[in-house]
C-alpha positions in Angstrom: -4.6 2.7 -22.6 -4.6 4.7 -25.9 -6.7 8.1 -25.8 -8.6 8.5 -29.4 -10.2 11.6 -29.1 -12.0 11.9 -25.4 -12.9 8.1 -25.2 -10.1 5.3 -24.2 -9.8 2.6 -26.6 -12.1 0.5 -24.1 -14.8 2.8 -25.0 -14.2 4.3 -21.3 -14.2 8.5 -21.1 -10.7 9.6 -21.2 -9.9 10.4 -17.0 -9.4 14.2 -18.9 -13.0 14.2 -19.8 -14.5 13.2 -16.8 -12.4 15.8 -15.0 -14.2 18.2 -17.4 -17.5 16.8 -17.0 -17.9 16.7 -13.1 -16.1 20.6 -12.4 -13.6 18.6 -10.4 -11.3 21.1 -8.8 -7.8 20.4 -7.4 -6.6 22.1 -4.3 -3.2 23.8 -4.6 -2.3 23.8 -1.0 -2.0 20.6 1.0 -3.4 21.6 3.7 -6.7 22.1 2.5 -7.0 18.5 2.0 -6.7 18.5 5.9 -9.6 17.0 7.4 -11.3 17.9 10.6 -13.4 15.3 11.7 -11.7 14.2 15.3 -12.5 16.7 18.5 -9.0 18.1 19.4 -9.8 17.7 23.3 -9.5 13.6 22.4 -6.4 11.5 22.3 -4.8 10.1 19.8 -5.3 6.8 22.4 -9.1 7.5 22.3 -9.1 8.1 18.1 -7.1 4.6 18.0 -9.3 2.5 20.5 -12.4 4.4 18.5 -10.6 3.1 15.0 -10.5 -0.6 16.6 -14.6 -0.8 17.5 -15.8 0.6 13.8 -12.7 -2.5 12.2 -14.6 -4.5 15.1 -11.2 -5.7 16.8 -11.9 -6.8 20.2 -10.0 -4.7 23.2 -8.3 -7.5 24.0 -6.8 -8.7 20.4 -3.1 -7.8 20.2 -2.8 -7.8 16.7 -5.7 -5.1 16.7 
């Protein structure tokens, strides 16, 4: 994919100029990309069986 100017030769925005367009800021530090969306006082037993009813597994599947 050749850059000419800010556009890709597809005609696309260069990935640099969308950057620029939308503010989109990197975090330095890893962590911050930590999320915190499980309650701490639940398993990891109850975040897996959780996982299996939103993929729709059934309980009793092994392969799930």
């Amino acid at each position: 994919m050749a850059v000419q100017g800010k556009y890709t030769s597809e005609g696309h925005p260069a990935i640099d100029e969308l950057i620029a367009e939308q503010g989109a800021v990197f975090p330095r530090d890893p962590r911050d990309l930590l999320g915190d969306f499980w309650p701490e006082e639940e398993s990891i037993d109850d975040f897996l069986k959780a996982m299996r009813e939103w993929r729709g597994h059934a309980k009793t599947d092994p392969a799930a």
